[in-house]
GUNUVO-197884 format. One record per residue: residue number from 1; x, y, z of N, C-alpha, C in turn. Coordinates in Angstrom, 3 decimals, decimal comma. Atoms other than C-alpha are relative to their C-alpha. Example, Ala and Ser with C-alpha at 12.3 -4.5 7.8 and 13.67 -1.06 7.14 Angstrom:
REM GUNUVO-197884
{1; {0,890; -1,190; 0,000}; {12,300; -4,500; 7,800}; {0,900; 1,200; 0,000}},
{2; {-0,820; -1,190; -0,060}; {13,670; -1,060; 7,140}; {-0,770; 1,090; 0,730}},
This chain:
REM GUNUVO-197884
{1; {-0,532; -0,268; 1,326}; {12,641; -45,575; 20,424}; {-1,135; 0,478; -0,900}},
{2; {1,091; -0,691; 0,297}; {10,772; -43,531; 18,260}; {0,280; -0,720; -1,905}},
{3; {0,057; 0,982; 1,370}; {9,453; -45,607; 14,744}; {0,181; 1,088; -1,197}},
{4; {-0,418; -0,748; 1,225}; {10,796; -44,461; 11,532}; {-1,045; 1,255; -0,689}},
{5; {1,129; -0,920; 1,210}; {7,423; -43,024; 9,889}; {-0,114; 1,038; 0,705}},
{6; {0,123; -1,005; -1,104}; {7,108; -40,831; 13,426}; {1,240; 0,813; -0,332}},
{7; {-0,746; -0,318; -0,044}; {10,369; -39,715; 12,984}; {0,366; 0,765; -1,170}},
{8; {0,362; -0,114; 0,883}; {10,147; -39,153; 9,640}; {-0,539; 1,783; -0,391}},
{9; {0,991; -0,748; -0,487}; {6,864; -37,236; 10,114}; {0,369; 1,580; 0,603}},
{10; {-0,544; -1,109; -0,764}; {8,569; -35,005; 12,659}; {0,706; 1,110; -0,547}},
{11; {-0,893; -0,909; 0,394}; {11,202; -33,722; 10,892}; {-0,549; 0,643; -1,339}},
{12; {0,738; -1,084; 0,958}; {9,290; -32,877; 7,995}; {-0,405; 1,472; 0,684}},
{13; {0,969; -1,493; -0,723}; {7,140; -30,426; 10,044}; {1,348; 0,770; 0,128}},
{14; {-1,222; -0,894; -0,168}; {10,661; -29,014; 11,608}; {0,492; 0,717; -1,500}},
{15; {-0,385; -0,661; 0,847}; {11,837; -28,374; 8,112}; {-1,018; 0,848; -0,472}},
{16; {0,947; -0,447; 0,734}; {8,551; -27,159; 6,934}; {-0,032; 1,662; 0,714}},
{17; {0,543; -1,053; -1,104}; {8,269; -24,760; 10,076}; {1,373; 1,066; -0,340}},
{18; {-1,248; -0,264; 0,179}; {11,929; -24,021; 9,064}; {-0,291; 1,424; -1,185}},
{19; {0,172; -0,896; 1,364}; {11,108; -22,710; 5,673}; {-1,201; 0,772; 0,157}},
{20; {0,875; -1,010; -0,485}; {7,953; -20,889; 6,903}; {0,581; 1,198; 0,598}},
{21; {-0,328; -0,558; -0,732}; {9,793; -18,820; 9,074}; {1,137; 1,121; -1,114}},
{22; {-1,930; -0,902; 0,557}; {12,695; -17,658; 6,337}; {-1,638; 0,631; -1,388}},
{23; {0,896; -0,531; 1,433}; {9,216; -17,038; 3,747}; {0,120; 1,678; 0,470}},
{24; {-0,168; -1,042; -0,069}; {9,979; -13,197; 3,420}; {-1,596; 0,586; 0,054}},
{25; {1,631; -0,350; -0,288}; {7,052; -10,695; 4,481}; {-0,402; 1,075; -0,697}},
{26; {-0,010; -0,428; 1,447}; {6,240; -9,723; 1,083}; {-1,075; 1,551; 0,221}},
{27; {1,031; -0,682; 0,036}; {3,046; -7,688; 2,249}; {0,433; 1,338; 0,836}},
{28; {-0,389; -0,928; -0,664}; {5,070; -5,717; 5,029}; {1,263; 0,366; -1,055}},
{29; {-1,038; -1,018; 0,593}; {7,888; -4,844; 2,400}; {-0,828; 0,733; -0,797}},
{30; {-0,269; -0,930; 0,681}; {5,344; -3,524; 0,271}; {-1,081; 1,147; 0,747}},
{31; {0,354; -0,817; -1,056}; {3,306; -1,631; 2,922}; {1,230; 1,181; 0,534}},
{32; {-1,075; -1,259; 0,058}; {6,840; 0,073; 3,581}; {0,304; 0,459; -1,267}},
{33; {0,025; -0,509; 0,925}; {6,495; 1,103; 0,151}; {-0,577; 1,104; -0,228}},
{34; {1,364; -0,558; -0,558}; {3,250; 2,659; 0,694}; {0,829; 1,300; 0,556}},
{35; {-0,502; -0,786; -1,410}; {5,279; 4,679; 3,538}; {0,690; 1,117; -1,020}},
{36; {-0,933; -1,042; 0,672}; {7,511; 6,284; 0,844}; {-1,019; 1,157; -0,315}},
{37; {0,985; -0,979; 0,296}; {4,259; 8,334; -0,368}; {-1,008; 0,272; 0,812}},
{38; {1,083; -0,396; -0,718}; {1,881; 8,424; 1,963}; {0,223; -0,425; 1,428}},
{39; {0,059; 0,454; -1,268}; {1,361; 8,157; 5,852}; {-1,274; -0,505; 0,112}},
{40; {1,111; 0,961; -0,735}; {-0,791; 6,196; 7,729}; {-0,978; 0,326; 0,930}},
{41; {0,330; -0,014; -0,870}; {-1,598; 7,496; 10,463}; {-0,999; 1,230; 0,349}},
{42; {1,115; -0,902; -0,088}; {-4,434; 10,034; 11,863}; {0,796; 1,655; 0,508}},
{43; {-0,609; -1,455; 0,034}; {-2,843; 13,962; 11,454}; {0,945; -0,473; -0,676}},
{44; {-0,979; 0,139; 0,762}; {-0,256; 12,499; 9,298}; {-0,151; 0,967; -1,456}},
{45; {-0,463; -0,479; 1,233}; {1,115; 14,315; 6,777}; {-0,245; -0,249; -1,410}},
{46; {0,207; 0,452; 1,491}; {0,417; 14,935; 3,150}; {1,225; -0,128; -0,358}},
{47; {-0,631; 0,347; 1,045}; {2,889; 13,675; 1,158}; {0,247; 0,346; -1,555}},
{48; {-0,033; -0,216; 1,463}; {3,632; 12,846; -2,436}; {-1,361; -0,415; -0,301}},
{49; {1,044; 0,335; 0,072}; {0,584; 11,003; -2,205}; {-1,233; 0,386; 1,651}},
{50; {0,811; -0,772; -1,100}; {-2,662; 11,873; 0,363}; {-0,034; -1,184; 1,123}},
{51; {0,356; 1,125; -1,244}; {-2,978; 10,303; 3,900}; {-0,644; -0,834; -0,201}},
{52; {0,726; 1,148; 0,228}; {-4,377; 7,057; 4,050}; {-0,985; 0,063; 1,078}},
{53; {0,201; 0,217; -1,520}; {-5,679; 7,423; 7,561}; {-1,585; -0,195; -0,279}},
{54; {1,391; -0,274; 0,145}; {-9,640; 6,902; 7,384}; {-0,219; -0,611; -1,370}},
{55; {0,532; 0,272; 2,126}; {-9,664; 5,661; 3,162}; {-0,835; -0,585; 0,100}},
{56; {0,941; 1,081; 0,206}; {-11,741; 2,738; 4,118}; {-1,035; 0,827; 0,194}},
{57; {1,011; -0,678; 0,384}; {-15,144; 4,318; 3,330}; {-0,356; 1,315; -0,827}},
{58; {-0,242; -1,139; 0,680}; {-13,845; 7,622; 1,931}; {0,180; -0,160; -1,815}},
{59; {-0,319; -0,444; 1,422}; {-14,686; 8,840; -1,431}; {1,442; 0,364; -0,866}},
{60; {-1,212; -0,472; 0,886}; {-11,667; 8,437; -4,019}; {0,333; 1,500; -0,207}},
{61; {-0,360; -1,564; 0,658}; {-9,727; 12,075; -4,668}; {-1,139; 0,761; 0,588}},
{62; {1,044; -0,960; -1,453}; {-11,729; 13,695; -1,099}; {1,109; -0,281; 0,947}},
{63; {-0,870; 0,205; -1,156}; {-8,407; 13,354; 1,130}; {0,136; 1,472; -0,092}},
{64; {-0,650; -1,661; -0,317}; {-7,759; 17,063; 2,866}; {1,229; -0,225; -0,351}},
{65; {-1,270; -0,483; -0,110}; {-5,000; 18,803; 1,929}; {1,149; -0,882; -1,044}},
{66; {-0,242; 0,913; 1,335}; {-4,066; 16,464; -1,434}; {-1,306; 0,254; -1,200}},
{67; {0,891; -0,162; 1,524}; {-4,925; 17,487; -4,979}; {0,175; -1,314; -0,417}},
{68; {-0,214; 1,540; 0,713}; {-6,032; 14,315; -6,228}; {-0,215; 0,666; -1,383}},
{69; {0,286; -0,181; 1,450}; {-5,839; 13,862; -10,617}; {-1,303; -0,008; -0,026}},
{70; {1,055; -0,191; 0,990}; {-9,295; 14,614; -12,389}; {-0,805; -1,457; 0,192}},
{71; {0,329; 0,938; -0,220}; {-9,511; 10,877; -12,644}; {-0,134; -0,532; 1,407}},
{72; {0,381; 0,609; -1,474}; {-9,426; 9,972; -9,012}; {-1,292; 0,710; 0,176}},
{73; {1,252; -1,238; 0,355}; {-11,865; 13,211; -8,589}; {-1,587; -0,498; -0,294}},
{74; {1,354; 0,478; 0,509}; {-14,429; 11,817; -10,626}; {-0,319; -1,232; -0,181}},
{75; {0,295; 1,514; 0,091}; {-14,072; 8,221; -10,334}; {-1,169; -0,444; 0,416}},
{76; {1,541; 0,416; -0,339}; {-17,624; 7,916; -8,244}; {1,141; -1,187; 1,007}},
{77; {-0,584; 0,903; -0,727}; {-14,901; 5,245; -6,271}; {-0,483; -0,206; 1,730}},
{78; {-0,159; -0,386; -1,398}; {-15,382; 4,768; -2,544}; {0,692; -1,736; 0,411}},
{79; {-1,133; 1,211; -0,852}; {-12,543; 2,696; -0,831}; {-0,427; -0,803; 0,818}},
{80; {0,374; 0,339; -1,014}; {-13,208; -0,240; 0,461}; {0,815; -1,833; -0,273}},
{81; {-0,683; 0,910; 0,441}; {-11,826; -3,995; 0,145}; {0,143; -0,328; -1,586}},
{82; {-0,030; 0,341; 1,283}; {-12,969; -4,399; -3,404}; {0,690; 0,776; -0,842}},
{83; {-0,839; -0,979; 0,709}; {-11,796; -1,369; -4,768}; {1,124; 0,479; -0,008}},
{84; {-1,538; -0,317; 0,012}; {-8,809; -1,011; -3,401}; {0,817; -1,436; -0,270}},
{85; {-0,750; 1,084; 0,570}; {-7,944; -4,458; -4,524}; {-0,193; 0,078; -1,661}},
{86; {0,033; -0,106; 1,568}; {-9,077; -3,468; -8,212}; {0,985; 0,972; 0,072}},
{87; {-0,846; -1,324; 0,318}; {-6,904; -0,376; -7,713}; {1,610; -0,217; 0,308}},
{88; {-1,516; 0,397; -0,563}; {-3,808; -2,022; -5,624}; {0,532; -1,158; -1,055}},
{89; {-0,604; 0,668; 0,716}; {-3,675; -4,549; -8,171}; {0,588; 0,052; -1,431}},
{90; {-0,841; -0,640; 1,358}; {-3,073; -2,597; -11,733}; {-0,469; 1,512; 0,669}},
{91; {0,170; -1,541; 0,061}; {-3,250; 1,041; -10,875}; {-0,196; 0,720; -0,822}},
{92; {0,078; -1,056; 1,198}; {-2,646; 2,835; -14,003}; {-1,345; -0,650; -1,261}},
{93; {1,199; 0,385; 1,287}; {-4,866; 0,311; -16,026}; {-1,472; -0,162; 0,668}},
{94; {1,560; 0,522; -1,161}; {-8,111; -0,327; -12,966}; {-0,008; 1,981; -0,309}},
{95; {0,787; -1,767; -0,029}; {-7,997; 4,092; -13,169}; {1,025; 0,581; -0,897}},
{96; {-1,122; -0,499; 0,469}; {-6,214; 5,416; -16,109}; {-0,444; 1,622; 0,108}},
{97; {0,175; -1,048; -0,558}; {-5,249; 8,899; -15,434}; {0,025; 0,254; 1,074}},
{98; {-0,359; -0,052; -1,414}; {-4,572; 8,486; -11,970}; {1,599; 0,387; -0,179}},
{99; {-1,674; -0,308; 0,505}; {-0,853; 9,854; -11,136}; {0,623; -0,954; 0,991}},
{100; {-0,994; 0,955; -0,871}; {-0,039; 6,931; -8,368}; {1,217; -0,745; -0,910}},
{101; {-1,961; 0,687; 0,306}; {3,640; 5,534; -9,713}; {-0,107; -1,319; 0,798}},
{102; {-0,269; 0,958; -0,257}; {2,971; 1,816; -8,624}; {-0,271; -1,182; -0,616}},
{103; {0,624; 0,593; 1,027}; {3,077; -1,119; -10,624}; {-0,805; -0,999; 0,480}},
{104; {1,474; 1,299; -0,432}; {0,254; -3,398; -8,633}; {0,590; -1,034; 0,788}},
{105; {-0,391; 1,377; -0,906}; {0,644; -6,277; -6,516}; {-1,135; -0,875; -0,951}},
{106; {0,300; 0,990; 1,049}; {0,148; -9,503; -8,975}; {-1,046; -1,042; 0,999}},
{107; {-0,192; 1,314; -1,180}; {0,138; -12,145; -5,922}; {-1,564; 0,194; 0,465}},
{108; {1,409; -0,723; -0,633}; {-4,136; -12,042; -4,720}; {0,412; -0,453; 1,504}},
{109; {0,018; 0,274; -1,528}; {-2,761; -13,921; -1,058}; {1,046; 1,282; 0,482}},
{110; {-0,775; -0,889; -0,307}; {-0,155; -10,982; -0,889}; {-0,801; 1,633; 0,476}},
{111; {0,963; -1,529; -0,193}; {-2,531; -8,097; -1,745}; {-1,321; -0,505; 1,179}},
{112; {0,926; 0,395; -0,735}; {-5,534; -9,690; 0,514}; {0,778; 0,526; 1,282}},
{113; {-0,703; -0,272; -0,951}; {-2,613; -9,437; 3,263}; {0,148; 1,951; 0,265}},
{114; {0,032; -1,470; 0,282}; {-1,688; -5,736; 2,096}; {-1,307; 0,920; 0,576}},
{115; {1,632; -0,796; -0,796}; {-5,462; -4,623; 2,565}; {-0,542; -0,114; 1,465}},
{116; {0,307; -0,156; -1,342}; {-6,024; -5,964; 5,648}; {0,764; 0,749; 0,805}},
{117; {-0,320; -0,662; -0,036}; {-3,124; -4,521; 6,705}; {0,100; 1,446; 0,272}},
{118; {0,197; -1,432; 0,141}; {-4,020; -1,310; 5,807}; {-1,126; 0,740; 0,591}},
{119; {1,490; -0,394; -0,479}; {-7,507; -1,238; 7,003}; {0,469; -0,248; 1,730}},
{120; {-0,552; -0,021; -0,875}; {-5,682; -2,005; 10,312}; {0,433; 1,517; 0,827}},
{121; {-1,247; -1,340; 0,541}; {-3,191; 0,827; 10,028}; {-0,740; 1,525; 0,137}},
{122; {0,882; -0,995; 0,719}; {-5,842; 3,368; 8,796}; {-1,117; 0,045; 0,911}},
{123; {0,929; 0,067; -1,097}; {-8,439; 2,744; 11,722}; {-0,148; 1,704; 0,356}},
């Protein structure tokens, strides 16, 4: 027979593991966001916005085949965890004059997810 506090114990975890499982995957819905403007992948397509494929180390507004704004252009930026977490998290106010259309990821365990993510993705 299994003692109350064990039992207890147990089913916590089960529920816990329960509600882990239904936590929505905030970082992959907004990574398919991402998707609406830009691709990912290496020969991918320009878009509304410029390939991502390679960003990690690449100079801001230097993607082939995408006119970046003035402000990307001359930002002096080069992509890399920090900056694209100052940039993924307010966009219009971290580079004003940029023309990205997104309003930031608030959440820092969401966007941390997002970047890695991407630096994944973007290999």
């Amino acid at each position: 027979m299994i003692a109350k506090p064990a039992l207890f114990a147990a089913m916590s975890l089960l529920v816990a593991a329960g509600a882990a499982a239904e936590e929505p995957d905030r970082a992959g819905a907004i990574l398919l966001r991402c998707k609406i403007c830009h691709t990912l992948d290496k020969g991918g397509r320009t878009m509304v916005g410029p390939n991502l494929h390679g960003v990690f180390g690449r100079k801001a507004g230097t993607a082939a085949n995408f006119s970046a704004s003035d402000a990307m252009k001359n930002s002096n930026i080069v992509w890399d965890d920090e900056t694209l977490a100052k940039f993924l998290r307010d966009p219009k106010n971290s580079l004003p004059g940029n023309r990205m259309s997104f309003p930031g990821i608030t959440d820092d365990a969401v966007l941390a997810e997002v970047i890695a993510r991407l630096k994944k993705a973007t290999q």
